[in-house]
C-alpha positions as CSV (number, residue, x, y, z in Angstrom):
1,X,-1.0,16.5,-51.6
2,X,-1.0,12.7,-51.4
3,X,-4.9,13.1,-51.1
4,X,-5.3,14.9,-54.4
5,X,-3.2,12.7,-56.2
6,X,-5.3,9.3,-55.0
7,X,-8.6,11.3,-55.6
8,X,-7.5,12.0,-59.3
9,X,-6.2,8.2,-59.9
10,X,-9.7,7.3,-58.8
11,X,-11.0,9.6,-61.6
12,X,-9.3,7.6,-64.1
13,X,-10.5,4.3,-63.1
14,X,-13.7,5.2,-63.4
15,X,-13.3,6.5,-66.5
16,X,-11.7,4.0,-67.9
17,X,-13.5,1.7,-70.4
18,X,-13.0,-1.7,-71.7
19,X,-13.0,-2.1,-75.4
20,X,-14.7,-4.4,-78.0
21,X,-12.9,-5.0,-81.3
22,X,-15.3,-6.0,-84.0
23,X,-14.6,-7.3,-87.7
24,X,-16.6,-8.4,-90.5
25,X,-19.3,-5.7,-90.0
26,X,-21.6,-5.5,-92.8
27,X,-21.5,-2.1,-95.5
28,X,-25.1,-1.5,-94.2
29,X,-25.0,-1.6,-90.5
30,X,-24.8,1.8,-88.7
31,X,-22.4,3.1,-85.7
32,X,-26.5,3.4,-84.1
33,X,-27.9,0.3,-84.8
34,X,-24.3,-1.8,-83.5
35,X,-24.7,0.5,-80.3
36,X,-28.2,-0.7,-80.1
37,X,-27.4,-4.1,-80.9
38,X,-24.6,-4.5,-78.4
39,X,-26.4,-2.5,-75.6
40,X,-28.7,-5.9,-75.0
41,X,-25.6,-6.9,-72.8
42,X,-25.0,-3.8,-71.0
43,X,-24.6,0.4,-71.3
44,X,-22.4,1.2,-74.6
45,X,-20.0,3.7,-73.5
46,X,-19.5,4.5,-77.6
47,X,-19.4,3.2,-80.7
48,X,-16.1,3.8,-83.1
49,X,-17.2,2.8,-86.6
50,X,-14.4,4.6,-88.9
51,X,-15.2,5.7,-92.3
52,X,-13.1,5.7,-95.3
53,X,-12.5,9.3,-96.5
54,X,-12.2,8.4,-100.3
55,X,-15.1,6.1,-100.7
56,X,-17.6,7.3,-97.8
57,X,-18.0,4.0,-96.6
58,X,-17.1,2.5,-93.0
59,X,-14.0,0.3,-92.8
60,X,-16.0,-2.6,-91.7
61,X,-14.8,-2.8,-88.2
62,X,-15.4,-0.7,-85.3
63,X,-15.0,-0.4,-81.6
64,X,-17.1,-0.8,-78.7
65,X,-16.6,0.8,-75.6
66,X,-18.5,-0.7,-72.1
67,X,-17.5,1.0,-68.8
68,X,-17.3,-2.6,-67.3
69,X,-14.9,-5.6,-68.1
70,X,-18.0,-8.2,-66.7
71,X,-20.2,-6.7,-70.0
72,X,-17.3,-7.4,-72.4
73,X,-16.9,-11.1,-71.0
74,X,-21.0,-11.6,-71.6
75,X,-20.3,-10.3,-75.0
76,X,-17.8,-12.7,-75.6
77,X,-19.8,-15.5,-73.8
78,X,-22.3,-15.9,-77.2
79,X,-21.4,-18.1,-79.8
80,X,-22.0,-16.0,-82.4
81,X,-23.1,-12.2,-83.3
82,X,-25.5,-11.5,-86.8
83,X,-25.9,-8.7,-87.8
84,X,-28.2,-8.5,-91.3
85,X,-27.3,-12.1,-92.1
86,X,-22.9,-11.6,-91.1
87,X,-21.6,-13.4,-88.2
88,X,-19.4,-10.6,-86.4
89,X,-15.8,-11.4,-85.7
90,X,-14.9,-10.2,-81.9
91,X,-12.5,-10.1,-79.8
92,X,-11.1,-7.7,-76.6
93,X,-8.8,-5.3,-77.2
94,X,-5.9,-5.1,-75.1
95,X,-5.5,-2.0,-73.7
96,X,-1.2,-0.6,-74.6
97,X,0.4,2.0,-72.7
98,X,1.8,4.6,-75.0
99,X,5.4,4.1,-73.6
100,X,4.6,0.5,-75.0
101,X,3.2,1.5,-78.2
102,X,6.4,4.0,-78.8
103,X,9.0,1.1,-77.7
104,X,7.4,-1.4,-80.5
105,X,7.6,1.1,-83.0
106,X,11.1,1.9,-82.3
Protein backbone atom coordinates (compact mmCIF):
# COMPACT_ATOMS: atom_id res chain seq x y z
CA UNK A 1 0.00 0.00 0.00
CA UNK A 2 2.69 2.33 1.17
CA UNK A 3 4.35 1.66 -2.33
CA UNK A 4 1.34 2.92 -4.36
CA UNK A 5 0.85 5.86 -2.36
CA UNK A 6 4.75 7.07 -2.88
CA UNK A 7 4.55 5.99 -6.67
CA UNK A 8 1.35 8.31 -7.06
CA UNK A 9 3.08 11.43 -4.97
CA UNK A 10 5.82 10.99 -7.54
CA UNK A 11 3.17 11.45 -10.32
CA UNK A 12 2.35 14.69 -8.99
CA UNK A 13 5.77 16.15 -8.79
CA UNK A 14 6.30 15.61 -12.07
CA UNK A 15 3.43 17.06 -13.11
CA UNK A 16 3.59 19.85 -11.33
CA UNK A 17 4.53 23.14 -13.07
CA UNK A 18 5.79 26.44 -12.08
CA UNK A 19 3.90 29.48 -13.19
CA UNK A 20 4.75 32.78 -14.89
CA UNK A 21 2.41 35.70 -14.25
CA UNK A 22 2.49 38.28 -16.98
CA UNK A 23 0.91 41.94 -17.25
CA UNK A 24 0.92 44.66 -19.63
CA UNK A 25 0.54 42.24 -22.68
CA UNK A 26 -0.29 44.10 -25.66
CA UNK A 27 -4.21 43.80 -27.44
CA UNK A 28 -2.28 42.25 -30.45
CA UNK A 29 -0.04 39.62 -29.09
CA UNK A 30 -1.39 35.93 -29.35
CA UNK A 31 -1.58 33.08 -26.58
CA UNK A 32 0.94 31.44 -29.77
CA UNK A 33 3.31 33.98 -30.41
CA UNK A 34 3.84 34.60 -26.16
CA UNK A 35 4.37 30.71 -26.12
CA UNK A 36 6.83 31.16 -28.81
CA UNK A 37 8.34 34.01 -27.42
CA UNK A 38 8.90 32.63 -23.95
CA UNK A 39 9.90 29.09 -25.19
CA UNK A 40 13.62 30.82 -26.05
CA UNK A 41 14.20 30.04 -22.27
CA UNK A 42 12.85 26.66 -22.05
CA UNK A 43 9.68 24.10 -23.02
CA UNK A 44 6.23 26.14 -22.38
CA UNK A 45 4.18 23.74 -20.53
CA UNK A 46 0.97 26.25 -21.67
CA UNK A 47 0.01 29.38 -22.25
CA UNK A 48 -3.33 30.95 -20.24
CA UNK A 49 -4.18 34.11 -22.10
CA UNK A 50 -8.00 34.77 -20.89
CA UNK A 51 -10.34 36.57 -23.04
CA UNK A 52 -13.06 38.82 -22.20
CA UNK A 53 -16.48 37.33 -23.10
CA UNK A 54 -18.16 40.77 -23.76
CA UNK A 55 -15.62 42.45 -25.79
CA UNK A 56 -13.63 39.43 -27.49
CA UNK A 57 -10.49 40.66 -26.48
CA UNK A 58 -7.81 39.11 -24.04
CA UNK A 59 -7.55 40.64 -20.52
CA UNK A 60 -4.00 41.64 -21.18
CA UNK A 61 -2.35 39.22 -18.84
CA UNK A 62 -1.80 35.69 -19.05
CA UNK A 63 0.00 32.78 -17.55
CA UNK A 64 2.92 30.76 -18.37
CA UNK A 65 3.45 27.40 -17.37
CA UNK A 66 7.33 25.74 -17.52
CA UNK A 67 7.63 22.18 -15.99
CA UNK A 68 10.89 23.53 -14.29
CA UNK A 69 11.44 26.22 -11.54
CA UNK A 70 15.36 26.84 -13.09
CA UNK A 71 13.40 28.09 -16.56
CA UNK A 72 11.14 30.57 -14.53
CA UNK A 73 14.33 32.07 -12.63
CA UNK A 74 16.08 32.53 -16.35
CA UNK A 75 12.90 34.25 -17.25
CA UNK A 76 13.09 36.46 -14.53
CA UNK A 77 16.99 36.87 -14.92
CA UNK A 78 16.31 39.47 -18.13
CA UNK A 79 15.87 42.94 -17.59
CA UNK A 80 13.20 43.47 -19.61
CA UNK A 81 10.57 41.56 -21.99
CA UNK A 82 9.04 43.48 -25.47
CA UNK A 83 6.70 42.34 -26.99
CA UNK A 84 5.55 44.59 -30.21
CA UNK A 85 7.16 47.72 -28.64
CA UNK A 86 5.50 46.83 -24.54
CA UNK A 87 7.81 45.98 -21.89
CA UNK A 88 6.01 42.96 -20.07
CA UNK A 89 5.36 43.10 -16.40
CA UNK A 90 6.49 39.52 -14.72
CA UNK A 91 6.51 38.06 -11.93
CA UNK A 92 6.25 34.14 -10.30
CA UNK A 93 3.17 33.09 -9.12
CA UNK A 94 3.02 31.56 -5.82
CA UNK A 95 1.58 28.54 -5.97
CA UNK A 96 -1.74 28.42 -2.83
CA UNK A 97 -3.13 25.36 -1.46
CA UNK A 98 -6.87 25.38 -1.77
CA UNK A 99 -7.23 24.90 2.07
CA UNK A 100 -5.30 28.28 1.93
CA UNK A 101 -7.29 29.92 -0.68
CA UNK A 102 -10.72 28.85 1.29
CA UNK A 103 -9.26 30.13 4.88
CA UNK A 104 -8.49 33.76 3.20
CA UNK A 105 -11.76 33.93 1.88
CA UNK A 106 -13.42 33.04 5.00
Amino acid sequence: MAAGSAVRALGRRSRRLFDLFVADVPWTVSSKELKEYFSRFGPVQRCQLPFDKDTGFHRRYCWIKFSTPEVVQDVLQKDSHILEGAKLALRQQSRRRRSQRKSQTE
